[in-house]
C-alpha positions as CSV (number, residue, x, y, z in Angstrom):
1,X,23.3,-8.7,-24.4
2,X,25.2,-5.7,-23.4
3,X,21.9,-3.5,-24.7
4,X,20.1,-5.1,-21.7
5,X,22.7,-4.8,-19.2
6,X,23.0,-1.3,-20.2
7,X,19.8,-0.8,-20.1
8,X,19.3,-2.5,-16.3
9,X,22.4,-0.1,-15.3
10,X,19.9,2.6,-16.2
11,X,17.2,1.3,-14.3
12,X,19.4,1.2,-11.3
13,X,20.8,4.2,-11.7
14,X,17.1,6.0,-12.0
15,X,16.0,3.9,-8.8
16,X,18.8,5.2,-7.1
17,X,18.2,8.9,-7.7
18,X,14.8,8.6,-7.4
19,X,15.2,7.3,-3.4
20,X,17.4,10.2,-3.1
21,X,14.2,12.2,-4.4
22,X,11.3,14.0,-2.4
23,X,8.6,11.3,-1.8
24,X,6.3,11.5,-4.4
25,X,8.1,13.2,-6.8
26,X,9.0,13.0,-10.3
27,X,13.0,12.4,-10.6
28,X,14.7,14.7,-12.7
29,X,17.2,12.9,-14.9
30,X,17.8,12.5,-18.6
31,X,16.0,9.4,-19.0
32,X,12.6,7.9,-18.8
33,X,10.7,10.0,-15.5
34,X,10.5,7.5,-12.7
35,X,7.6,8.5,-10.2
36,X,8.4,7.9,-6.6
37,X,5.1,6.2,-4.3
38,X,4.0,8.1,-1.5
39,X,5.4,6.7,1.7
40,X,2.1,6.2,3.3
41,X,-0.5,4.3,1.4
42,X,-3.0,4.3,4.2
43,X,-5.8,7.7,3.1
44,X,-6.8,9.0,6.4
45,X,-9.7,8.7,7.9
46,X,-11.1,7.3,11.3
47,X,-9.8,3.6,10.7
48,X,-6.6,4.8,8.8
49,X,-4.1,4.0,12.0
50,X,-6.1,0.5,12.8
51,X,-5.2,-0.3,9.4
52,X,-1.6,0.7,9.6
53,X,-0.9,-1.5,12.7
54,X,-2.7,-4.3,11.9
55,X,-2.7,-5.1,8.5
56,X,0.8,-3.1,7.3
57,X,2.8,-5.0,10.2
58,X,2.3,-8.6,8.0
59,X,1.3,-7.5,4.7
60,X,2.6,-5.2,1.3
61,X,0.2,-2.5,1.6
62,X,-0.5,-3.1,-2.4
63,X,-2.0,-6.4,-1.1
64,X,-5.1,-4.5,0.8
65,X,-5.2,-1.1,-1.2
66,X,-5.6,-2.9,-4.7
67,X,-8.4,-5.8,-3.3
68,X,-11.3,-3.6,-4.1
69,X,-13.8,-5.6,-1.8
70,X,-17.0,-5.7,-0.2
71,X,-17.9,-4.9,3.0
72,X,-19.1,-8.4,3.7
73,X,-16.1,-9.8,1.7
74,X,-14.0,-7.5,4.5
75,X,-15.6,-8.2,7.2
76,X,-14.8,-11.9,6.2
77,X,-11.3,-11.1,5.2
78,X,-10.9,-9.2,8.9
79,X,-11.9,-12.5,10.3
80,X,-10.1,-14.9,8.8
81,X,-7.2,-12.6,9.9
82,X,-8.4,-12.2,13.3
83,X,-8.4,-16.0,13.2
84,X,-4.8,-15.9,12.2
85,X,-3.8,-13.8,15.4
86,X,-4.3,-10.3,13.8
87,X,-4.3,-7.5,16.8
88,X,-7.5,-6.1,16.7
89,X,-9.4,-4.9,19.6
90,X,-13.4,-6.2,19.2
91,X,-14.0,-2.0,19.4
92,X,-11.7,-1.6,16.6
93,X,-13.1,-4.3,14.1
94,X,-16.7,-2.7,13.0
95,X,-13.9,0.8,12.3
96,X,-11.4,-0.8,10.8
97,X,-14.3,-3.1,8.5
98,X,-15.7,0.3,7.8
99,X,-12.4,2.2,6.6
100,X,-11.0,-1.1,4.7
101,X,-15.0,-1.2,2.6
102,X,-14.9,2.9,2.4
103,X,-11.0,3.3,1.0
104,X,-10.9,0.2,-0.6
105,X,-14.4,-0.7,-1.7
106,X,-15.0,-1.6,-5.3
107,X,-16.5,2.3,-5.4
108,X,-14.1,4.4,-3.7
């Protein structure tokens, strides 16, 4: 027992030096390296800020970046959240369809 609360006093420890880390950086301690994300998981590109606004505002990035779909299963996923009150202008949607299929495809 008091191996794992040690050892969860370590993890703590290592995510609080890590946030006091550059962003995307390794932290340099004497235990196990803890890589920091990258603050912005949106890759630029024409779409990148539609993406940020719409979809970041109601959902973990991790949820769009890792679903590896089709353009037809995004342009169905846009719609279904359009449906759901998503703030999309109807110029945006074919761009931000585009981006999410390009970035995010099952071939990036």
């Amino acid at each position: 027992m008091c191996a794992v609360l040690a050892l969860a006093g370590a993890v703590v420890a290592q995510v609080g030096l890590a946030s006091e880390q550059a962003v995307g950086q390794v932290a340099a301690s004497s235990g196990p390296e803890l890589v920091v994300p990258a603050a912005d998981p949106w890759p630029e590109g024409e779409g990148s800020e539609i993406a940020r606004r719409a979809c970041h505002d109601c959902h973990d990035p991790i949820v769009i970046t890792a679903s590896r779909l089709t353009a037809a299963q995004w342009s169905a996923r846009v719609d279904a959240m359009l449906a759901k009150g998503a703030k999309v202008e109807d110029e945006e949607i074919d761009v931000l369809i585009d981006y999410l299929a390009t970035r995010f495809g099952p071939n990036p």
